[in-house]
PyMOL commands that place a pseudoatom at each C-alpha (Angstrom):
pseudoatom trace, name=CA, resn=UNK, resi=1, chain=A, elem=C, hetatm=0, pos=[0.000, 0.000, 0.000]
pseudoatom trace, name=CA, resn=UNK, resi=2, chain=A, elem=C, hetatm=0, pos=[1.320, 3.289, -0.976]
pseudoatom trace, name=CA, resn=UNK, resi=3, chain=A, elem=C, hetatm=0, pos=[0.171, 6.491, 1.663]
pseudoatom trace, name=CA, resn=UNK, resi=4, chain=A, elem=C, hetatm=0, pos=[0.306, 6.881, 4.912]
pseudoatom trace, name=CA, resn=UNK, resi=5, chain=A, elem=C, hetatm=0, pos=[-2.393, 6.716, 7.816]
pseudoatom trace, name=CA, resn=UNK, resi=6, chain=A, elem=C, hetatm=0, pos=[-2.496, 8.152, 11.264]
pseudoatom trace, name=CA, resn=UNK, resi=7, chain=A, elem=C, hetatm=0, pos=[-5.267, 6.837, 13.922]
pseudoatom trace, name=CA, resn=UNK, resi=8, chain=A, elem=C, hetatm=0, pos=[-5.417, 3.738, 12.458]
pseudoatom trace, name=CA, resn=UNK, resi=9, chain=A, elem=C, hetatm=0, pos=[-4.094, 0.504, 10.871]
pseudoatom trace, name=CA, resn=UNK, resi=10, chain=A, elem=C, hetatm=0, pos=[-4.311, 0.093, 6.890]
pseudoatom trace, name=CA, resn=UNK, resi=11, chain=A, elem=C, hetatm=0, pos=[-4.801, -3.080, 5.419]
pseudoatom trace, name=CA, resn=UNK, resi=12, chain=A, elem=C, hetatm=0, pos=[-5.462, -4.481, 2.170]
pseudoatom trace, name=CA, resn=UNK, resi=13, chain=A, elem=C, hetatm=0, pos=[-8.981, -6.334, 1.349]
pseudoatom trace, name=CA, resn=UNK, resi=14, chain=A, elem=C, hetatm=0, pos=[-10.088, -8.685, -0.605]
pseudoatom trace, name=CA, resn=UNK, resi=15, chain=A, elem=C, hetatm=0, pos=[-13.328, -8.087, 0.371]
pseudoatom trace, name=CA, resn=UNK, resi=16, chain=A, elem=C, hetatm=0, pos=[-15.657, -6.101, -0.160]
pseudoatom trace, name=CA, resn=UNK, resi=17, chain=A, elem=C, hetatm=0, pos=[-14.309, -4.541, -3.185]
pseudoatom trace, name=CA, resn=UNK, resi=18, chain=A, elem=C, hetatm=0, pos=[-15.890, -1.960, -6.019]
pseudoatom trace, name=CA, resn=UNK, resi=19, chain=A, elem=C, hetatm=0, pos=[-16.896, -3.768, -9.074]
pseudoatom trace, name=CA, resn=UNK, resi=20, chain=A, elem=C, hetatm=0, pos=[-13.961, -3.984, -11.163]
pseudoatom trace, name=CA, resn=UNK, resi=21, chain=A, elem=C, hetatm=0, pos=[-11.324, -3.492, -8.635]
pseudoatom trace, name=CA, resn=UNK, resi=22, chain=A, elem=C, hetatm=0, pos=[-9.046, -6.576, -6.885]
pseudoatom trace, name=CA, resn=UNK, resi=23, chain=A, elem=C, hetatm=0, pos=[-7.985, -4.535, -3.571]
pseudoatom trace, name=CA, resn=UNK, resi=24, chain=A, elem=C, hetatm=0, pos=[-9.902, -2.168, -1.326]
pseudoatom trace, name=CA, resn=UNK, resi=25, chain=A, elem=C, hetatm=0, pos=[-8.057, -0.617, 2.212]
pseudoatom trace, name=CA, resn=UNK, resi=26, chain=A, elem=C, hetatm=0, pos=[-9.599, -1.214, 5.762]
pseudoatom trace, name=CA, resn=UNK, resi=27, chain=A, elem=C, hetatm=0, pos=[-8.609, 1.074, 8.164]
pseudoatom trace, name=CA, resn=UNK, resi=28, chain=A, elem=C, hetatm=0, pos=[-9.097, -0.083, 11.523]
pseudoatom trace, name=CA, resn=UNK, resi=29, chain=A, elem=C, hetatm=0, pos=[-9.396, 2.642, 14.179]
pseudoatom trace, name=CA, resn=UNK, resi=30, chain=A, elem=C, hetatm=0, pos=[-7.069, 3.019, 17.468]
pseudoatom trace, name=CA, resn=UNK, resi=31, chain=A, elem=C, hetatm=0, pos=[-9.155, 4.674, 18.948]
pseudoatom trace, name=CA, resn=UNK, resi=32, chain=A, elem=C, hetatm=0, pos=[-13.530, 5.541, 18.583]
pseudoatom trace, name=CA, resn=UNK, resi=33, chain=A, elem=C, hetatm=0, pos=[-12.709, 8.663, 19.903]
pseudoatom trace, name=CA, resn=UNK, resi=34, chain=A, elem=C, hetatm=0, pos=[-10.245, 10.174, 17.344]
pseudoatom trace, name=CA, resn=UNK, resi=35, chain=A, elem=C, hetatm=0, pos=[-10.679, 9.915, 13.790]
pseudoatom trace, name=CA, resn=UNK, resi=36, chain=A, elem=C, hetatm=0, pos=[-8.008, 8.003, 11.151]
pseudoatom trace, name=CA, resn=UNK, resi=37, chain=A, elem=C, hetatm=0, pos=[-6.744, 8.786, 7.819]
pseudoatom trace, name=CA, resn=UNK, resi=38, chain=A, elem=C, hetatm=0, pos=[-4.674, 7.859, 4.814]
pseudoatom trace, name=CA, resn=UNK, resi=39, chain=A, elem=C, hetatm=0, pos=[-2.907, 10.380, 2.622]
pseudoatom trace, name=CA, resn=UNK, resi=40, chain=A, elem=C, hetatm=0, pos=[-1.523, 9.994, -0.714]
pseudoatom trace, name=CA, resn=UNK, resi=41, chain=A, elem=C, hetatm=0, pos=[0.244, 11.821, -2.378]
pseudoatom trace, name=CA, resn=UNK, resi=42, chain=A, elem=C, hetatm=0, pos=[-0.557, 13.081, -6.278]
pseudoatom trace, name=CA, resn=UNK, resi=43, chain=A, elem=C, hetatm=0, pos=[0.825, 15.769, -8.511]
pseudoatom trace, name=CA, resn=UNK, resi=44, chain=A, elem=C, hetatm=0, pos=[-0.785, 17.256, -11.093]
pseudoatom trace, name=CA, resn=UNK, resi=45, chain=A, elem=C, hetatm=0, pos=[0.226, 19.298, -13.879]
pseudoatom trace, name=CA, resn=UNK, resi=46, chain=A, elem=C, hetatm=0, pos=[-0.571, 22.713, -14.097]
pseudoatom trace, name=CA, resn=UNK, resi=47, chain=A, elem=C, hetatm=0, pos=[-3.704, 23.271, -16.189]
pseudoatom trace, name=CA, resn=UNK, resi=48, chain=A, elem=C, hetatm=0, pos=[-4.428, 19.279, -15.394]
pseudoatom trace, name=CA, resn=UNK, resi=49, chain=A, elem=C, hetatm=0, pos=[-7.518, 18.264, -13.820]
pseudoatom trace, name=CA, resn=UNK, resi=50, chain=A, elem=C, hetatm=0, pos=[-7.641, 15.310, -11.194]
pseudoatom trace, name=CA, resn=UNK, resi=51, chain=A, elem=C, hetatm=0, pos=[-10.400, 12.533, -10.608]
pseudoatom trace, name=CA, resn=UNK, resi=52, chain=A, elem=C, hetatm=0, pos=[-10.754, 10.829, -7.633]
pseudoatom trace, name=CA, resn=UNK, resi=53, chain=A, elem=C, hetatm=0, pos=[-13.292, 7.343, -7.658]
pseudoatom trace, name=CA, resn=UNK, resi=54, chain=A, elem=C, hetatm=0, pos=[-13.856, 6.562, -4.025]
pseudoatom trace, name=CA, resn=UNK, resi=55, chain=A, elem=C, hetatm=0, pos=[-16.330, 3.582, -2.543]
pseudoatom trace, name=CA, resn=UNK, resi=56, chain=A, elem=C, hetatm=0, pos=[-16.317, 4.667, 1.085]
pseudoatom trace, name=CA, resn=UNK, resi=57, chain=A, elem=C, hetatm=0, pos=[-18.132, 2.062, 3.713]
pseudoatom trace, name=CA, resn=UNK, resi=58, chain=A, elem=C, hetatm=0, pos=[-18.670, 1.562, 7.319]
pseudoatom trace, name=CA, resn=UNK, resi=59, chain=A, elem=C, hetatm=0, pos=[-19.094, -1.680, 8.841]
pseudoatom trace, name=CA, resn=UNK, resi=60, chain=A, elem=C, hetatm=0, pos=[-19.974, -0.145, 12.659]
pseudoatom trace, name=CA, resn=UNK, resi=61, chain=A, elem=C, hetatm=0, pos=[-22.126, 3.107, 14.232]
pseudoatom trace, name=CA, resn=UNK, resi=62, chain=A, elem=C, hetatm=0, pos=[-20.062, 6.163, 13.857]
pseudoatom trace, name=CA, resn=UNK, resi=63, chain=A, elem=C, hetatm=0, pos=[-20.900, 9.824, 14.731]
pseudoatom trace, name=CA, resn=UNK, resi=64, chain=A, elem=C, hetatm=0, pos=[-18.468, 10.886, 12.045]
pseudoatom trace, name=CA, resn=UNK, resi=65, chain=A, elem=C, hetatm=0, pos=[-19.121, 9.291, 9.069]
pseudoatom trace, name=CA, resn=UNK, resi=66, chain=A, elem=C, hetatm=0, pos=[-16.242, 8.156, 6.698]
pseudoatom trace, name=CA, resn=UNK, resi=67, chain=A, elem=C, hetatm=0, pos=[-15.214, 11.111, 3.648]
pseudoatom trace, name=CA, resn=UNK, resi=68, chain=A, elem=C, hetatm=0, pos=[-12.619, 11.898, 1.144]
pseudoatom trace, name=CA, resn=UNK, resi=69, chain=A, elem=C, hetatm=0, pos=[-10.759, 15.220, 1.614]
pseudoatom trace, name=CA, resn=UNK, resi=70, chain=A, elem=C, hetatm=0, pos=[-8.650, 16.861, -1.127]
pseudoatom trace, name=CA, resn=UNK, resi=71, chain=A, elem=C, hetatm=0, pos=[-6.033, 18.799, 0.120]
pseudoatom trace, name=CA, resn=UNK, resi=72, chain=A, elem=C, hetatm=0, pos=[-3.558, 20.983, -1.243]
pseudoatom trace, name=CA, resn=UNK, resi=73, chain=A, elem=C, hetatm=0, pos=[-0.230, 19.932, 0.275]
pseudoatom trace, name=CA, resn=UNK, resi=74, chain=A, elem=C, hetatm=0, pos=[0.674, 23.542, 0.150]
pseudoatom trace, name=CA, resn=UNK, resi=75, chain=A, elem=C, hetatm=0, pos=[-2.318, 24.484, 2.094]
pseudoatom trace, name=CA, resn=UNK, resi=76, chain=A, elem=C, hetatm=0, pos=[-2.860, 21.625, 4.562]
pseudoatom trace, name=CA, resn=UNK, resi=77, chain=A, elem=C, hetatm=0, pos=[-4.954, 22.834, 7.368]
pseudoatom trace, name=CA, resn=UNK, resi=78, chain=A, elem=C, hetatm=0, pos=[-3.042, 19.809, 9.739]
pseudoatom trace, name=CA, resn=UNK, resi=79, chain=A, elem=C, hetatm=0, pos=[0.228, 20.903, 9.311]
pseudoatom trace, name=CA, resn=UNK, resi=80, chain=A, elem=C, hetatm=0, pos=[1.221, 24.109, 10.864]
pseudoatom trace, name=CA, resn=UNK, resi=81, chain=A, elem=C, hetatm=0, pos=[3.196, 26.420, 8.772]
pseudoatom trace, name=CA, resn=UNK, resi=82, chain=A, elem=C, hetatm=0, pos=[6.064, 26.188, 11.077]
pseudoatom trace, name=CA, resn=UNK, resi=83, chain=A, elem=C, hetatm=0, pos=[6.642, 22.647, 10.614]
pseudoatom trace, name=CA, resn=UNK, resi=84, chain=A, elem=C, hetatm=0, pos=[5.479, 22.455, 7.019]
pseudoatom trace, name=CA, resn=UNK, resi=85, chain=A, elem=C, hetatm=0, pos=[7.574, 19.668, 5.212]
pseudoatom trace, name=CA, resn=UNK, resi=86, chain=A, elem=C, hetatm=0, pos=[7.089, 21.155, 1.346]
pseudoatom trace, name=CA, resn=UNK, resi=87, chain=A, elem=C, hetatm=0, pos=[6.805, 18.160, -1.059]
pseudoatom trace, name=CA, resn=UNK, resi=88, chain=A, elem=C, hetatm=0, pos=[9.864, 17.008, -3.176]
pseudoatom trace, name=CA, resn=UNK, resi=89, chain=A, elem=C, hetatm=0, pos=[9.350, 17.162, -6.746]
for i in range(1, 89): cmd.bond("trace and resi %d" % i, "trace and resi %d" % (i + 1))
show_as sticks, trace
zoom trace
């Protein structure tokens, strides 16, 4: 698996998985009271547009449900500017 996650551990699926695709990610939680992610990282070009397919599912009761963020790593709201690590190119 390529990304990172924080809150939780990542692990690759066979099952369930969207029609079409062989892998999916589970992500299971540390902790019910803090939220998890995964990142990954994409560049795109200048002019470029981006798509992003995303199945999300939840297999338990959760106050926050599961979304997809897109973030610019330039502009990430959970890294403060002081320890902003710019991305290599």
């Amino acid at each position: 698996m390529s990304g990172a996650a924080t809150g939780g551990v990542v692990s690759d699926v066979a099952s369930p998985v969207p029609t079409g695709k062989t892998v999916a990610y589970k992500i299971a939680l540390e902790s019910a009271a803090f939220p998890a992610f995964m990142q990954r990282q994409v560049y795109v070009e200048a002019g470029a547009y981006l798509e992003a397919y995303v199945n999300l599912y939840k297999d338990a009761s959760m106050a926050y449900l599961p979304r997809v963020q897109i973030v610019d790593a330039f502009a990430d709201p959970l890294v403060a500017p002081a320890t902003r690590r710019w991305p290599r190119r």
